[in-house]
LUMNU-408474 format. One record per residue (C-alpha): x negated, y negated, z. Coordinates in steps of 0.25 Angstrom, whole numbers, plus 5000, padded with zeros to 4 digits. Layout:
<sites>
<site X="X" Y="Y" Z="Z"/>
...
</sites>
This chain:
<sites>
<site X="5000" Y="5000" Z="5000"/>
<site X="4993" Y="4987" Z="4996"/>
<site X="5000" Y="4972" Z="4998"/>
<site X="4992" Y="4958" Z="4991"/>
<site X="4984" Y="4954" Z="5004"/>
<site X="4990" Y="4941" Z="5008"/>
<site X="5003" Y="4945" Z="5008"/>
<site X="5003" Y="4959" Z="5015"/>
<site X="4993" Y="4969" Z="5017"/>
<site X="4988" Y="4983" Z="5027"/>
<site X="4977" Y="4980" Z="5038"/>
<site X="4967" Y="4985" Z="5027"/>
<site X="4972" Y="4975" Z="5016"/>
<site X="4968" Y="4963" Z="5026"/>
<site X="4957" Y="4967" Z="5032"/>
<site X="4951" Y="4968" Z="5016"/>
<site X="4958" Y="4955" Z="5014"/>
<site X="4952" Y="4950" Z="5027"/>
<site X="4937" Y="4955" Z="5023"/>
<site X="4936" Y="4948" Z="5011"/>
<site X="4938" Y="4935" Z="5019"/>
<site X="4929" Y="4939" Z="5028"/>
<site X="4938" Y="4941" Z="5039"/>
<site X="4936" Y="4950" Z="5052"/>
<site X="4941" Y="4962" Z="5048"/>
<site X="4935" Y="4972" Z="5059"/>
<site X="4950" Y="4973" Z="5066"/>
<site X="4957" Y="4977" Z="5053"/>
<site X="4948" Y="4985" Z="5049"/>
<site X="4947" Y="4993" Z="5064"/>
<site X="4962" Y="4993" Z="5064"/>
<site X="4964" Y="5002" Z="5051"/>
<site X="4953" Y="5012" Z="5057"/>
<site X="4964" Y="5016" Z="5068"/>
<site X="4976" Y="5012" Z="5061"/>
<site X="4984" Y="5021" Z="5051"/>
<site X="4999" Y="5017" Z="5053"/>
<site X="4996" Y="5002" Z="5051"/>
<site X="4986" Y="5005" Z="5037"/>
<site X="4999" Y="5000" Z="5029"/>
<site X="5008" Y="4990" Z="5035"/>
<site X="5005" Y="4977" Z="5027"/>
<site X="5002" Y="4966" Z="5035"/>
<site X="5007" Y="4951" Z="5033"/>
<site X="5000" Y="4939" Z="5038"/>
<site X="5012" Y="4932" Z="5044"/>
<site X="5016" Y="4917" Z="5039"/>
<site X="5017" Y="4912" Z="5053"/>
<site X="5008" Y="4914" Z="5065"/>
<site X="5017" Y="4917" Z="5075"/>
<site X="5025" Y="4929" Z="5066"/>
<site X="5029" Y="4930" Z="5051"/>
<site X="5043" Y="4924" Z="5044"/>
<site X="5049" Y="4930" Z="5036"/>
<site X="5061" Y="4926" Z="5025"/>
<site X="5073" Y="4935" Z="5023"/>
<site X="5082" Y="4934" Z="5013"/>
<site X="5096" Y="4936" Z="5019"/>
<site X="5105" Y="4933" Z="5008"/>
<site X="5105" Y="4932" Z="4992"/>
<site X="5108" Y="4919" Z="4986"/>
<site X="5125" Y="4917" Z="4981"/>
<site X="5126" Y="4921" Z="4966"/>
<site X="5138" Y="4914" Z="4956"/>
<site X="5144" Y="4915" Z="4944"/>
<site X="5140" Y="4902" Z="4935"/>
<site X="5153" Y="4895" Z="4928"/>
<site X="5153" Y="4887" Z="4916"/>
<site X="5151" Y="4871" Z="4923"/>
<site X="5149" Y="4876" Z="4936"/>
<site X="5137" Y="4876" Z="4944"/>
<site X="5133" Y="4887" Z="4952"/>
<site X="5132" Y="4887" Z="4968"/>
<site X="5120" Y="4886" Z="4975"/>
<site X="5115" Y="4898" Z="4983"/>
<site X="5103" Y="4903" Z="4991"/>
<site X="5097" Y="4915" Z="4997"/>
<site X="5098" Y="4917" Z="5012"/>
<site X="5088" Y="4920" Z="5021"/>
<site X="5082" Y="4921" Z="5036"/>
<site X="5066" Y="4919" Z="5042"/>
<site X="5062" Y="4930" Z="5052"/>
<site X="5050" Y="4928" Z="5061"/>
<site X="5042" Y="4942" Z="5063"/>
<site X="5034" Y="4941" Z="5074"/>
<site X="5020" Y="4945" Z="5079"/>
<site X="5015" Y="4954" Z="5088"/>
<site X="5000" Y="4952" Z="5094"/>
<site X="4993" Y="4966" Z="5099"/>
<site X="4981" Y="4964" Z="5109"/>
<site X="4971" Y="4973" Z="5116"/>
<site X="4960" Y="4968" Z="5124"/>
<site X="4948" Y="4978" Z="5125"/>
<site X="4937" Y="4976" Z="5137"/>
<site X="4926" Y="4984" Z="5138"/>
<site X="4916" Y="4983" Z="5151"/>
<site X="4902" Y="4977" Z="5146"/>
<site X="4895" Y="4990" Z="5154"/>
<site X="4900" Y="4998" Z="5144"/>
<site X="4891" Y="4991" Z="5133"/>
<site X="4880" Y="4993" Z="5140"/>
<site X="4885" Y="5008" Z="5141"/>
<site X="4887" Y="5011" Z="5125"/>
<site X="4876" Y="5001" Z="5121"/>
<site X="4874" Y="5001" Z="5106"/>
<site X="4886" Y="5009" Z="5105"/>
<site X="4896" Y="4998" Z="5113"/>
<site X="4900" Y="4994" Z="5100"/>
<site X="4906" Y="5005" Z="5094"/>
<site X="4912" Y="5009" Z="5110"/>
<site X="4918" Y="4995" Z="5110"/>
<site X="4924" Y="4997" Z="5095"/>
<site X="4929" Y="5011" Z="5099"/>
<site X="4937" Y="5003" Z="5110"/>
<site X="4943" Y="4995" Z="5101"/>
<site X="4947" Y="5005" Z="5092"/>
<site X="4957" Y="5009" Z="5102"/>
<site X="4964" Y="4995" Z="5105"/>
<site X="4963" Y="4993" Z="5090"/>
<site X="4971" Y="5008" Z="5089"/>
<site X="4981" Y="5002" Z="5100"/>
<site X="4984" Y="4991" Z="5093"/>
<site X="4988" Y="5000" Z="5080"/>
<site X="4994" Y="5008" Z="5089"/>
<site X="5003" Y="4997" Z="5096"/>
<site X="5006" Y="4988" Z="5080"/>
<site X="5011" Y="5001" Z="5075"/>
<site X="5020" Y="5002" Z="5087"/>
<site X="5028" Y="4988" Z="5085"/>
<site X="5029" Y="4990" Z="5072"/>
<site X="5038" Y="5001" Z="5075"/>
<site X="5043" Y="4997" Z="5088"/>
<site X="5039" Y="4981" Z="5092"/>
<site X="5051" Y="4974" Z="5098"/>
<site X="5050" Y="4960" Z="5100"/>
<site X="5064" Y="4958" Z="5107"/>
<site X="5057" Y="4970" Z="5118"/>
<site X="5043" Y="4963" Z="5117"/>
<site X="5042" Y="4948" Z="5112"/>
<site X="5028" Y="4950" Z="5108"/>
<site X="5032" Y="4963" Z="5099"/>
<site X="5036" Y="4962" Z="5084"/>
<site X="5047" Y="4971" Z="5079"/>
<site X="5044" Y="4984" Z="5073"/>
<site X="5054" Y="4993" Z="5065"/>
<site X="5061" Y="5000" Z="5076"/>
<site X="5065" Y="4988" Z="5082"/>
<site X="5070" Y="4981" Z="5069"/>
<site X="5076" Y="4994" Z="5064"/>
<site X="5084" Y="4999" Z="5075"/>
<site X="5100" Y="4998" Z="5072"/>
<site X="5105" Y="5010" Z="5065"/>
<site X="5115" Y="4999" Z="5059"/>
<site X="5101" Y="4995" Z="5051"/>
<site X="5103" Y="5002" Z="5037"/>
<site X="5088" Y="5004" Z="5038"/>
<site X="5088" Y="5013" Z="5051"/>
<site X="5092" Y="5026" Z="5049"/>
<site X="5096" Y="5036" Z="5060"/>
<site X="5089" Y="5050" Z="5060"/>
<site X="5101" Y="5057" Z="5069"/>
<site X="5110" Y="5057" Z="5057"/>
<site X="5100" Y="5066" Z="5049"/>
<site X="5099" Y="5074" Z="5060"/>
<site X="5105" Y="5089" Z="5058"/>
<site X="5111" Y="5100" Z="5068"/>
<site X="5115" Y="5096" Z="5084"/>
<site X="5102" Y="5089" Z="5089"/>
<site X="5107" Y="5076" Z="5085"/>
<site X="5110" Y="5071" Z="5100"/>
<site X="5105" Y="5060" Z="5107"/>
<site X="5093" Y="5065" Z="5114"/>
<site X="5082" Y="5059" Z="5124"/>
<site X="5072" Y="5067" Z="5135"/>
<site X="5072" Y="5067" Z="5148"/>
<site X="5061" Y="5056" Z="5147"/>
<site X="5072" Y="5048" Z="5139"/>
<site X="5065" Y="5046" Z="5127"/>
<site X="5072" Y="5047" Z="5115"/>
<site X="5065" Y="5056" Z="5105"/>
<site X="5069" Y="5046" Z="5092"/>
<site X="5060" Y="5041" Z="5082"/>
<site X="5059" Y="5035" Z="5069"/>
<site X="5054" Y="5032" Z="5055"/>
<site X="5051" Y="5020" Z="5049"/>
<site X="5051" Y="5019" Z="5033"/>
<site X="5043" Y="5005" Z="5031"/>
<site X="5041" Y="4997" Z="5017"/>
<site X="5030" Y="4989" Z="5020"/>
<site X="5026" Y="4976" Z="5011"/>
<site X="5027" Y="4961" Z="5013"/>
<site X="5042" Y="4959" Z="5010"/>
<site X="5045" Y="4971" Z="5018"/>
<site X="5040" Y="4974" Z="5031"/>
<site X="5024" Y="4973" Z="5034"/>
<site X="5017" Y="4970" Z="5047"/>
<site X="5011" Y="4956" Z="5049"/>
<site X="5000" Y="4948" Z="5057"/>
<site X="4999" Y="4933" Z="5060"/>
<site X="4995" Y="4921" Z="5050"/>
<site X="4982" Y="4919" Z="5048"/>
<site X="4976" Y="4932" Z="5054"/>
<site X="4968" Y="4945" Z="5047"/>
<site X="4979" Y="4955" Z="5050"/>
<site X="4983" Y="4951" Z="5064"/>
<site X="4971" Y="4960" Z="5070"/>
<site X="4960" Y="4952" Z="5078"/>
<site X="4947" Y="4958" Z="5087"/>
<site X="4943" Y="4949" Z="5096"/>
<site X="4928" Y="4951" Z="5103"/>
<site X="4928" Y="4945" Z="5116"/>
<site X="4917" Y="4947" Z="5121"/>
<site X="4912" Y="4949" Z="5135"/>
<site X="4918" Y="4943" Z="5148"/>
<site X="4922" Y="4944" Z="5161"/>
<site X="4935" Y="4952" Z="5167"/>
<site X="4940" Y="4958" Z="5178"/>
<site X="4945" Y="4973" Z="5179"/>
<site X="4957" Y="4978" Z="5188"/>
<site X="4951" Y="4975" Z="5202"/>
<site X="4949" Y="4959" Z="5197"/>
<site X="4933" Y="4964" Z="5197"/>
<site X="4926" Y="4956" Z="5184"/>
<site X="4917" Y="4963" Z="5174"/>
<site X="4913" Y="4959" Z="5158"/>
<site X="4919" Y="4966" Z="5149"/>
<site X="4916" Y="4966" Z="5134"/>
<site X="4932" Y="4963" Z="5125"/>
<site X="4939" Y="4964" Z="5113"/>
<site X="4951" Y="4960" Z="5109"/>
<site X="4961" Y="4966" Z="5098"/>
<site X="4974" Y="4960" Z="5091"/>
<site X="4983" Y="4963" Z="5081"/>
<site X="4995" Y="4952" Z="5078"/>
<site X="5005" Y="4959" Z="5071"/>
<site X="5020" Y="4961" Z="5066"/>
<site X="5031" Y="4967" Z="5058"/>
<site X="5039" Y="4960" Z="5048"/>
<site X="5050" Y="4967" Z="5041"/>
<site X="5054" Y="4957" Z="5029"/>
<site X="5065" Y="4967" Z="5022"/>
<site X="5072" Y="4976" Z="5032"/>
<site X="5074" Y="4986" Z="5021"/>
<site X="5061" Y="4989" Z="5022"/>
<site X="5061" Y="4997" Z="5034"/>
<site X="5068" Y="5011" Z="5039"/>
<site X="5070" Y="5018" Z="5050"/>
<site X="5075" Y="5032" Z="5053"/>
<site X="5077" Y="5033" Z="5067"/>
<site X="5083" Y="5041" Z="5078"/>
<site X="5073" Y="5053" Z="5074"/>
<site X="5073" Y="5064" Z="5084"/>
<site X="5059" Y="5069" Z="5085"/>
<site X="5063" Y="5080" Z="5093"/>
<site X="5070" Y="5087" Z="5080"/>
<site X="5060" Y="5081" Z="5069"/>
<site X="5054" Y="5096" Z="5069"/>
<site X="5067" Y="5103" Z="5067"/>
<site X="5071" Y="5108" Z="5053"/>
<site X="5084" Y="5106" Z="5046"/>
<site X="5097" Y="5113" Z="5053"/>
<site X="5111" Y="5111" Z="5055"/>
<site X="5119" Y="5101" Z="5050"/>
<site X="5117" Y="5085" Z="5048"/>
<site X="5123" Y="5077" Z="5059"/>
<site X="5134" Y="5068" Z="5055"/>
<site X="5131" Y="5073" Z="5043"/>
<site X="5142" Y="5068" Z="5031"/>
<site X="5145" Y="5077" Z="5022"/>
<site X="5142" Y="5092" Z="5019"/>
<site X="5130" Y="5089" Z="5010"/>
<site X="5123" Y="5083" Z="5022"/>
<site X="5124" Y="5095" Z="5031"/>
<site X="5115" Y="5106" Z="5032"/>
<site X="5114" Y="5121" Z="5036"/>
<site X="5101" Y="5126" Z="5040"/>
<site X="5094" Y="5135" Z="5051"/>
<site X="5085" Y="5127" Z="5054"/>
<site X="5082" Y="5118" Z="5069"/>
<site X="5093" Y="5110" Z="5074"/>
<site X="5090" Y="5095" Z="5073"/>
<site X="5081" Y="5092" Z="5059"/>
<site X="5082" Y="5078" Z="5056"/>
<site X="5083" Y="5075" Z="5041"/>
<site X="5071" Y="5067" Z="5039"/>
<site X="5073" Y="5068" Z="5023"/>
<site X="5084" Y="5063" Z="5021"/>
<site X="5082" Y="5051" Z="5033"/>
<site X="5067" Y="5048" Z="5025"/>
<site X="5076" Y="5047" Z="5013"/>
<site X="5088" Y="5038" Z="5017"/>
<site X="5077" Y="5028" Z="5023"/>
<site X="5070" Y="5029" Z="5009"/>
<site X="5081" Y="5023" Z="5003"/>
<site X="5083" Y="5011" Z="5011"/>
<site X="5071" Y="5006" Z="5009"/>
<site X="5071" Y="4997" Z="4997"/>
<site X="5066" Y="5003" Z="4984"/>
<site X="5057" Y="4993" Z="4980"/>
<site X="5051" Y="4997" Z="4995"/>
<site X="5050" Y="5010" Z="4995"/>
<site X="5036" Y="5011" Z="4989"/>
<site X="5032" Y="5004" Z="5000"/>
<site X="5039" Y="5011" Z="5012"/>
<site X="5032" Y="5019" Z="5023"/>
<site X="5038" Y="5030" Z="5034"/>
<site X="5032" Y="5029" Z="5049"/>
<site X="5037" Y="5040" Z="5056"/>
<site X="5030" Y="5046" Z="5070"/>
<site X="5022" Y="5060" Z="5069"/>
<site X="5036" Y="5068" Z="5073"/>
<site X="5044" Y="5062" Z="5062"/>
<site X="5032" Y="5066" Z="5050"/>
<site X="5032" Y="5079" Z="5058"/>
<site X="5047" Y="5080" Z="5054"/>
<site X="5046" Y="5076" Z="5042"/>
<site X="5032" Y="5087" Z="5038"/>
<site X="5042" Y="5097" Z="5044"/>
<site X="5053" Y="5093" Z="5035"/>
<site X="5046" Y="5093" Z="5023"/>
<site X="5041" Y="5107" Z="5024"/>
<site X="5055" Y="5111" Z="5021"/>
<site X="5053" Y="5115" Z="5007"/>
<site X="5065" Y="5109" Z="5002"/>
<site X="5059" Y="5093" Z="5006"/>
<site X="5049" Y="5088" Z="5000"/>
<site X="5052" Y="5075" Z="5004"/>
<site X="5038" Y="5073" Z="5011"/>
<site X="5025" Y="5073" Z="5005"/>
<site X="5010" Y="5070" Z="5007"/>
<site X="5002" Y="5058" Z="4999"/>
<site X="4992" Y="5046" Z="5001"/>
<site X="4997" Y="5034" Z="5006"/>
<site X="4990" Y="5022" Z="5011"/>
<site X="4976" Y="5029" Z="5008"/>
<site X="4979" Y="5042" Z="5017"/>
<site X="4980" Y="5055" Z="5012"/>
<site X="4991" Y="5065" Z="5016"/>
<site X="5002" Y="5055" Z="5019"/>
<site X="5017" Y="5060" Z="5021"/>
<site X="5027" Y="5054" Z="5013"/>
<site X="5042" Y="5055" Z="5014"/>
<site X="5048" Y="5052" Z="5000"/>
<site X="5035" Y="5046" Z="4996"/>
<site X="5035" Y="5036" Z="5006"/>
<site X="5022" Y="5038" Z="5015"/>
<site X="5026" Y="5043" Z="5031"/>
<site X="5014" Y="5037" Z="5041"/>
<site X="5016" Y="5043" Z="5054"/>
<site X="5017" Y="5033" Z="5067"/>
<site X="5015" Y="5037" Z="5082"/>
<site X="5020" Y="5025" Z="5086"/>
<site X="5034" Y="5028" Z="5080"/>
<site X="5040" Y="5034" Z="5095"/>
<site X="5049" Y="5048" Z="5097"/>
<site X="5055" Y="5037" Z="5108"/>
<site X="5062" Y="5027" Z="5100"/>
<site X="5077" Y="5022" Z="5104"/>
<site X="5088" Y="5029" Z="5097"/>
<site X="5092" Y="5019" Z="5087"/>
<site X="5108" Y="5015" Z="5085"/>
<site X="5119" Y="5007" Z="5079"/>
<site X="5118" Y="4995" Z="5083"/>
<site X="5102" Y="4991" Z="5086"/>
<site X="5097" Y="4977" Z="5088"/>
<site X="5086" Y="4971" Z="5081"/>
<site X="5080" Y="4959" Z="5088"/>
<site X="5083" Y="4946" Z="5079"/>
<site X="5071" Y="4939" Z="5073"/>
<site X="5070" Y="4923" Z="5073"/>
<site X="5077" Y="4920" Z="5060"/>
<site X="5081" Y="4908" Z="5053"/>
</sites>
């Protein structure tokens, strides 16, 4: 997937962009090292430096019919400005200066393998808000697609518990109350779609900041030098075309290993059910993957991507070793080899997708965004 830098493009678009202006590229570049879900979001640099505005069109101008000496009415498109905000990710790493003295030549590589992990904690905690971030929850969160997709009134949010077959299509939760839902996510990323974004006038929203030695205190208000670095990453989430995105929700882990049985519940007409031998509880990830397909606009379909959590693509391998789907396939997407994809759309497995999620209903709210 490739975007014209200066409008959107992948960590590895801007940090070439960044080094032929002889920009500081090290955190980009240490970033993509540890990072494989990230890889392919195209980032924005946002048009404002508090958060990026965007302009919807909400309505198509009026069109008449032209009479002999009459004029025709004026008209005009309507349309609505959304503000998407910014979150800022920080971890402050301190290491005692005895331990220099300790690894001598080698502090350097200690001290970068230090950082590799707040850097892997940064991923780790964006890729989480992308999914989940809730700014009505947590003012300085952004809002990721659970939260904006979560009303099963949305065209766009599809619920897996009517594509689940035989009895085991109760309402469940363990003792622990956890839920045992999950979803997927189908995503059309590109600049008038949905794409990630950073602040005006920054090199990817990422920044490395040596500070040097000084004084602090531990636990017991005792003082001691310690030798610091600082790691940021400013970052956000703009969906520009809400058609871009689909969620199939209400996935019940605990069945995504069950094979086809029974009948389809709430099923419609006789074509939809199904007689089999098999475990009670399969949940129809074909014909869900399918329906959410063609929701996606076509002109975006090229571009969509799935984000599933390892259960789910378990689910689906199991499915497609039924010899009567071939639905799922192997390729090369985004330069790695043996990629699965679901109806030639690539499938890019995500831990931070929960088996915990709230069971999504009729009737969700979505907090409103500063418009005008």
């Amino acid at each position: 997937m490739s975007y014209a830098v200066g409008d959107v493009g992948t960590l590895a678009e801007i940090q070439e962009w960044a080094r032929s202006n002889k920009v500081d590229t090290t955190t980009i570049e240490l970033m993509n090292q540890t990072n494989d879900i990230l890889d392919h979001v195209p980032f924005r640099e946002s048009n404002t430096y508090k958060g990026h505005e965007t302009r919807l069109r909400t309505g198509l101008p009026e069109i008449y019919f032209r009479q002999l000496y009459r004029g025709t009415p004026i008209s005009k498109s309507q349309y609505s400005r959304v503000v998407e905000g910014i979150g800022i990710l920080e971890g402050r790493m301190e290491l005692d200066v005895l331990e220099k003295q300790l690894y001598q030549s080698s502090f350097g590589a200690y001290r970068l393998s230090e950082g590799k992990a707040f850097m892997e904690a940064l991923r780790q905690k964006a890729a989480t808000l992308f999914f989940y971030g809730d700014h009505a929850k947590l003012a300085d969160e952004f809002d990721g697609f659970a939260t904006r997709y979560c009303d099963l009134n949305n065209p766009h949010v599809i619920d897996a518990s009517e594509f689940t077959y035989g009895s085991n299509n109760e309402d469940e939760a363990n003792e622990d109350g956890e839920t045992g839902l999950t979803s997927m996510y189908l995503v059309a990323w590109g600049p008038d779609s949905a794409h990630g974004i950073f602040p005006k006038d920054s090199v990817g929203g990422l920044k490395h900041t040596d500070l040097g030695t000084y004084t602090t205190t531990d636990n017991e208000g005792r003082k001691l030098e310690v030798i610091a670095d600082l790691w940021s990453w400013s970052l956000g989430l703009c969906v520009r075309d809400w058609r871009s995105v689909v969620r199939i929700c209400n996935i019940k882990t605990k069945y995504l290993a069950n094979t086809l049985t029974g009948t389809l519940a709430n099923a419609t007409s006789e074509s939809s059910k199904v007689s089999s031998t098999r475990e009670d509880g399969w949940i129809n990830l074909k014909d869900l993957t399918i329906i959410a397909k063609s929701k996606i606009p076509a002109g975006m379909r090229n571009r969509a991507v799935w984000y599933c959590n390892p259960q789910v693509l378990a689910g689906l391998e199991i499915q497609s070793s039924d010899t009567k789907n071939v639905h799922l396939h192997y390729g090369e997407y985004f330069g790695v080899q043996n990629v699965p994809a679901i109806h030639s759309r690539p499938v890019f497995e995500c831990e931070c997708i929960t088996n915990n999620e709230e069971k999504v209903t009729a009737g969700g709210s979505y907090p409103e965004k500063k418009s005008e």
